[in-house]
C-alpha positions as CSV (number, residue, x, y, z in Angstrom):
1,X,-4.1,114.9,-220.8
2,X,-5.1,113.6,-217.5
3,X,-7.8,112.6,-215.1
4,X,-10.0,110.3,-217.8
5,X,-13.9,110.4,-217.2
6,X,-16.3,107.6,-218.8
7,X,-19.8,109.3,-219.1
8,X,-23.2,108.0,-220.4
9,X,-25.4,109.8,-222.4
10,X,-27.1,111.2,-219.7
11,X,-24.0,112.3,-218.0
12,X,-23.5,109.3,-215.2
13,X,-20.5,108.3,-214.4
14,X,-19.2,105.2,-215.2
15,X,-16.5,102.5,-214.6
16,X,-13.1,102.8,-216.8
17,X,-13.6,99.0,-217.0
18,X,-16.7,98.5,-218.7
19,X,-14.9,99.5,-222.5
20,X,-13.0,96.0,-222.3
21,X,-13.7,92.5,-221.8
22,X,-11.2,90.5,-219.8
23,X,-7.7,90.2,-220.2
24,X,-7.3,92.6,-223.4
25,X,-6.6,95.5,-221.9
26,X,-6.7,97.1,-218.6
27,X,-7.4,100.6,-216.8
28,X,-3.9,101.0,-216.7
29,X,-3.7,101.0,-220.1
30,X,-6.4,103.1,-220.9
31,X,-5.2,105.6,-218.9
32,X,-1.6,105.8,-220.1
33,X,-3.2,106.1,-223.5
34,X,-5.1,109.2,-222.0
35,X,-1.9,110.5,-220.5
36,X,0.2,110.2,-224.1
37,X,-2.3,112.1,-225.5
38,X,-2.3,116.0,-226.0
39,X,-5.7,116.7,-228.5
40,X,-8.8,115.1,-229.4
41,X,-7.8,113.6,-232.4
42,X,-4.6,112.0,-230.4
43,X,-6.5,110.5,-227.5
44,X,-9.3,108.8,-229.9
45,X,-6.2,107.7,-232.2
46,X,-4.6,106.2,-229.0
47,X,-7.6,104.8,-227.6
48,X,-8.6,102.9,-230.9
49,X,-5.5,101.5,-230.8
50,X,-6.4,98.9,-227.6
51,X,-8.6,96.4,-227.7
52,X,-12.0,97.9,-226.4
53,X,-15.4,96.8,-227.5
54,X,-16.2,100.1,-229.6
55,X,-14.0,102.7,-231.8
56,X,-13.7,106.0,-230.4
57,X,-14.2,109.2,-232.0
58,X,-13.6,113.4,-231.5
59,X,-16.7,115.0,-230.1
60,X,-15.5,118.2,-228.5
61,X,-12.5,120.0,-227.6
62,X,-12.1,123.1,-225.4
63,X,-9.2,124.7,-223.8
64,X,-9.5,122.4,-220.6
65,X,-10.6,119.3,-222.1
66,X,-11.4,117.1,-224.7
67,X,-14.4,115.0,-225.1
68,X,-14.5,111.1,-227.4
69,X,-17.5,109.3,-228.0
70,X,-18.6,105.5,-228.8
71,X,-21.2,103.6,-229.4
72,X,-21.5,100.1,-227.7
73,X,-22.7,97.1,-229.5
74,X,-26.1,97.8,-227.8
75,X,-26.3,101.4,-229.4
76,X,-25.7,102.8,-226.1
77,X,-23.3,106.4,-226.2
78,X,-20.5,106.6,-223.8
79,X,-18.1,109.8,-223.8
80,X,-14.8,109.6,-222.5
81,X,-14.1,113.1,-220.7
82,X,-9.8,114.1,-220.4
83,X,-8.9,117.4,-219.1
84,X,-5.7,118.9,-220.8
């Protein structure tokens, strides 16, 4: 997968950076967890497995992309948006 997306629930973009707090983790990583990935279920497995604020889980899968969601301790949605 490739070309990661951080969305609100209203469909803003957002910054990569806002999923971690300081030094445990990093865009980089983030995105080379995107980039290992090849479904859904891989790229939330991947993702869960750094250090962000929130767990990430499947939300929808098409041909050209797959779609994870979290919640943020403030209840706020965020989607994370990969094409394949």
């Amino acid at each position: 997968m490739r070309n990661p997306e951080l969305l609100t629930a209203d469909g803003a973009n957002e910054n990569i950076a806002s999923l971690y707090y300081k030094d445990n983790c990093s865009v980089i990583k983030i995105v080379n967890a995107v980039e290992e990935s090849s479904t859904g279920e891989e790229l939330s497995a991947n993702l869960n497995k750094l250090k962000l604020f929130s767990k990430f889980y499947p939300d929808r899968e098409t041909a050209d992309y797959a779609r994870v969601v979290m919640t943020d301790p403030f209840g706020n949605k965020h989607y994370l948006k990969a094409e394949k």
